[in-house]
C-alpha positions in Angstrom: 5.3 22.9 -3.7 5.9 25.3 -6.7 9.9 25.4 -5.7 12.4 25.5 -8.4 13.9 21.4 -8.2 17.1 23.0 -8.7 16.6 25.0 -5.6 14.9 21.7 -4.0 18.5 19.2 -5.0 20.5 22.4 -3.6 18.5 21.8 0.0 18.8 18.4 -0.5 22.2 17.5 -0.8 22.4 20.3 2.3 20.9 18.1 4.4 22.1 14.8 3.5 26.2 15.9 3.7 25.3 17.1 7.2 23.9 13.9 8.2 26.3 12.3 5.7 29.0 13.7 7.6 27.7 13.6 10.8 27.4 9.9 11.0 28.5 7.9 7.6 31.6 9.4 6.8 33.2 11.5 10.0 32.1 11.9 13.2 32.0 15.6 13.4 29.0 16.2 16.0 27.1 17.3 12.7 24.4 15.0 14.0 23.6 16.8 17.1 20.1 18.9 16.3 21.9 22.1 17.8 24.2 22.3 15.2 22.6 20.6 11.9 19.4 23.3 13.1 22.3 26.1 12.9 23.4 24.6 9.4 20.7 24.3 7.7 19.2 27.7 8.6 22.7 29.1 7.6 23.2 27.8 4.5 19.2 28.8 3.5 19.5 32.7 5.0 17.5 32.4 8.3 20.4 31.5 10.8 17.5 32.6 13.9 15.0 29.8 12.5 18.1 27.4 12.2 19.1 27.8 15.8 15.9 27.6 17.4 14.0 24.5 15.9 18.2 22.9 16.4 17.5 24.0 19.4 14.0 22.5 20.2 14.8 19.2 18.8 18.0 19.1 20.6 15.8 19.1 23.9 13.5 16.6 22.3 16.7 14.1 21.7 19.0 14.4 24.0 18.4 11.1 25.5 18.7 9.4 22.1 21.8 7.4 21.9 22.8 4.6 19.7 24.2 1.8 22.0 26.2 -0.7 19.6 24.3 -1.7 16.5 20.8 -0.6 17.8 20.2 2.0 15.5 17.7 5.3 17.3 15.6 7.6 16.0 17.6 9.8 13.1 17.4 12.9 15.0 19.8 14.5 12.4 18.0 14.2 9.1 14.6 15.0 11.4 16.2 18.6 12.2 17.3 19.1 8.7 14.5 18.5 6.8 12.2 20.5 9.4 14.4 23.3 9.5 14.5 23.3 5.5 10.7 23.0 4.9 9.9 25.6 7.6 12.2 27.9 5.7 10.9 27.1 2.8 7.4 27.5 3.1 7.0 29.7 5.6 4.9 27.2 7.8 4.8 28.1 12.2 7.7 26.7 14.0 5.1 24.8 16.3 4.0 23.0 13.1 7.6 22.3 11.1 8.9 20.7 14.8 5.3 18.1 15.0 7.0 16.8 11.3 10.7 15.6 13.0 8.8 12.8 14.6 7.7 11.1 11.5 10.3 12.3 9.7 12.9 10.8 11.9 11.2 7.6 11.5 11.9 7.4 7.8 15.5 8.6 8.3 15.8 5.6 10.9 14.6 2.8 8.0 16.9 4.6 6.2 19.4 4.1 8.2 19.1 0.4 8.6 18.7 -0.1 5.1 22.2 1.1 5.5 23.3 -1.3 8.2 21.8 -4.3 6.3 23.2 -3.5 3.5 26.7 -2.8 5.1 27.0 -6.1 7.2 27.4 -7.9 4.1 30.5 -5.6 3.1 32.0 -6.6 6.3 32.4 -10.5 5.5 34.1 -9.2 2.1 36.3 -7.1 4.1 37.4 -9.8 6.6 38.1 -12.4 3.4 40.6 -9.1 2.0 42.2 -8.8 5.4 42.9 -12.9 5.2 44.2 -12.3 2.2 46.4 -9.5 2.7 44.2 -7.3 0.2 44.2 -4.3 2.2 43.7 -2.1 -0.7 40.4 -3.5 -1.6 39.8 -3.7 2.1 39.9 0.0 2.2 38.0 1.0 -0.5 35.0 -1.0 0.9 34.7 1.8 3.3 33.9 3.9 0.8 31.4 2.0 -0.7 30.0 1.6 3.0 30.1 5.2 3.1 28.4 6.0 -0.1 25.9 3.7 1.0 25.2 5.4 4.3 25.0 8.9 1.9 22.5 7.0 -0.7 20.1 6.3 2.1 19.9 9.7 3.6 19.8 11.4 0.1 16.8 9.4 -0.9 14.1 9.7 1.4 15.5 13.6 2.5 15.1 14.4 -1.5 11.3 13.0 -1.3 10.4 14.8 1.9 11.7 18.0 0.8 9.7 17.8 -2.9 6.8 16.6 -1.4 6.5 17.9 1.9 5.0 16.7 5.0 2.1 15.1 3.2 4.7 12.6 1.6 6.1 11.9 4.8 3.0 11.0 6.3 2.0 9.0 3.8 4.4 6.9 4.5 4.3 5.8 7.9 0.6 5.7 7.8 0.5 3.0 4.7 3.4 1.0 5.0 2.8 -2.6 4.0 3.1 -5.1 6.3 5.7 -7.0 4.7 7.8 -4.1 5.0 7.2 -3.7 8.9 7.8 -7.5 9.4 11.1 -6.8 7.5 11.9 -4.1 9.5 10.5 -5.7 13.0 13.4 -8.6 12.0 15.9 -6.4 11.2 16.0 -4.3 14.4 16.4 -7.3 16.1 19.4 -9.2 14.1 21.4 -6.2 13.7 22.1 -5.2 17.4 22.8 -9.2 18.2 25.5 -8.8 15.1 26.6 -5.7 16.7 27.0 -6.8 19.8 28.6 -10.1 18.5 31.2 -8.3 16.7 32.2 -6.2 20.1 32.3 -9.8 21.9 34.6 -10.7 19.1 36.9 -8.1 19.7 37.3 -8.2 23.1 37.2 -11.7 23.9 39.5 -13.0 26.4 38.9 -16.0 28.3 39.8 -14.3 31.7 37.2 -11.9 30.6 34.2 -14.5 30.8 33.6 -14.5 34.3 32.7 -10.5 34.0 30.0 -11.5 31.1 28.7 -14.3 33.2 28.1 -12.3 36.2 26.5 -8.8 33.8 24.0 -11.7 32.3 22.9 -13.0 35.4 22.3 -9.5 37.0 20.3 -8.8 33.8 18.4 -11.3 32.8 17.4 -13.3 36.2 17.9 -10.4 38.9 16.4 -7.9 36.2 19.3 -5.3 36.9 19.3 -1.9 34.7 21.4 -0.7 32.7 22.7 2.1 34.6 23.1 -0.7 37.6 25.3 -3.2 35.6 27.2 -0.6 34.2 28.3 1.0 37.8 29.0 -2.7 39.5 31.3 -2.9 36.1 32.9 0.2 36.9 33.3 -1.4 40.5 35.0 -4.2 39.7 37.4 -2.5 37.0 38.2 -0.5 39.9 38.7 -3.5 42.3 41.0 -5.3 39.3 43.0 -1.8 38.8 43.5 -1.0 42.4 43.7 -4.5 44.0 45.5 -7.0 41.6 46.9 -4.8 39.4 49.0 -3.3 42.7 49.3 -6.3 44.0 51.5 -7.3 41.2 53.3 -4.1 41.3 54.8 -5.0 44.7 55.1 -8.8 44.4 57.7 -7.6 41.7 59.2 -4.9 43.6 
């Protein structure tokens, strides 16, 4: 690309602490497009360009939302690395925005690389919590963390060298052992997320509520946005109902 690699780990590591911080380390809203787009463009001395592809992408994504352990799309590391290479070499808006799509791809594989590689931390943290090692239990989130900024550093590093030929490359040759791997992987990890939420809130007068959300869902073929409301229903119905019935019983 005929950039100085200096220049190149500069834009790099640019990228990767807003995603870094955005979504592995603190929840900052760095992750939204809007703002990464501003960052970027900042940082690299063209705020306008910044703003506008953020601002694009922000549009493109807004719907995207990780629900438990199902990882989306990596919206954030898509709006970086466009933003960067348009900058950098000068190429139409039009064209650097057509790159977040695969681009956001790889920073998703990234991404549960991460989460595959952090479920296994999370057994070791649960045998330090038996033990009362909360020391070592803390550090592992660190090592969670540096994971998460490994990941992202990576495959943002190789976009930005190569460029959007690199990029794809990649999705268009990917071996099939690879996709299988990934196939599997999006499957198990929103199950372990979702397990782990059951885990915490687990209370046996809590059951009937689960039973009556899987029936709606998997026999009546009820949406999301339909299970959820008849949820909100009957937490009002609990809240308004028993809980006040209570209240004057004991008055």
């Amino acid at each position: 690309m005929g950039f100085d690699l200096g220049y190149v780990i500069y834009v790099t590591l640019v990228c990767t602490i807003i995603g870094w911080f955005g979504y592995g380390m603190y929840n900052m809203f760095l992750n939204q497009p809007v703002v990464a787009g501003a960052l970027v463009g900042g940082l690299l001395g063209d705020l306008e360009t910044g703003v506008i592809i953020g601002g694009t992408l922000q549009l493109v994504y807004m719907g995207v939302v990780g629900v438990g352990a199902a990882i989306p799309v990596n919206k954030t590391t898509a709006t970086t690395v466009t933003t960067a290479l348009c900058i950098m070499t000068g190429i139409s808006m039009d064209n650097a925005i057509a790159l977040a799509v695969p681009v956001a791809v790889l920073g998703q594989l990234a991404q549960m690389l991460a989460w595959t590689l952090n479920s296994s931390l999370m057994h070791a943290a649960d045998n330090y919590a038996e033990k009362g090692e909360l020391d070592k239990m803390a550090h592992l989130t660190f090592v969670g963390s540096a994971i998460f900024f490994v990941t992202q550093l990576v495959p943002i590093f190789l976009c930005i060298y190569f460029g959007s030929s690199f990029v794809s490359a990649i999705n268009d040759n990917m071996p099939a052992l690879v996709q299988n791997w990934l196939s599997i992987s999006t499957g198990m990890l929103p199950a372990l997320g979702f397990g782990m939420l059951f885990a915490m809130m687990y209370k046996v007068k809590y059951i009937p509520f689960f039973i009556i959300g899987f029936v709606l869902t998997a026999v009546f073929g009820g949406s999301l946005l339909a299970v959820a409301a008849l949820g909100f229903a009957f937490a009002m119905i609990v809240y308004f109902y028993v809980n006040q019935g209570k209240k004057k019983k004991g008055a």
